[in-house]
C-alpha positions, 0 to 999 in steps of 0.5 A, spaced: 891 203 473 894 197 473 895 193 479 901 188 481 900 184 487 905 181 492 900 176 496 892 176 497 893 182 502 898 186 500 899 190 493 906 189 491 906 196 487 901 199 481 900 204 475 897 210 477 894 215 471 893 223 474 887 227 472 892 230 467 893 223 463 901 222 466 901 215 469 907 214 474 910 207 476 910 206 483 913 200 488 909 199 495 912 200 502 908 195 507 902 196 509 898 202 505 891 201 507 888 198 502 887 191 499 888 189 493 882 187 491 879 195 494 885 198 489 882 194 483 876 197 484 878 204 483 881 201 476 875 198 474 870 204 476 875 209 475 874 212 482 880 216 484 884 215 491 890 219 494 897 217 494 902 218 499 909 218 495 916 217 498 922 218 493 929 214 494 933 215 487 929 213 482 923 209 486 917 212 487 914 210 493 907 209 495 906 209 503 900 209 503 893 209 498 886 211 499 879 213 497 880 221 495 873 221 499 876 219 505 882 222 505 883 227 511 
């Protein structure tokens, strides 16, 4: 996972690697509950999160991340 950041508090978009070694390229929308530095230490320690994901043409969207522990 690599993570691309707007500002100290928002995540401008990140690479994403599913369980199956596909990585997806998303931008982000707004607020997606989670901070920058939360998302990197997903990448660090290899913990999974939960991506809601929109899509508009060719853009893959995240609205909103979070920990796959947490997650509903």
């Amino acid at each position: 996972m690599d993570v691309r950041i707007a500002t100290f508090t928002q995540i401008q978009g990140f690479s994403l690697r599913t369980d199956d070694g596909s990585v997806y390229e998303l931008i982000v929308e707004g607020d997606v509950g989670i901070s920058p530095g939360h998302l990197r230490e997903h990448m660090l320690l290899g913990e999974p999160v939960i991506v809601t994901v929109r899509y508009a043409d060719d853009l893959q969207i995240a609205t909103r991340v979070d920990d796959a522990e947490a997650a509903p």
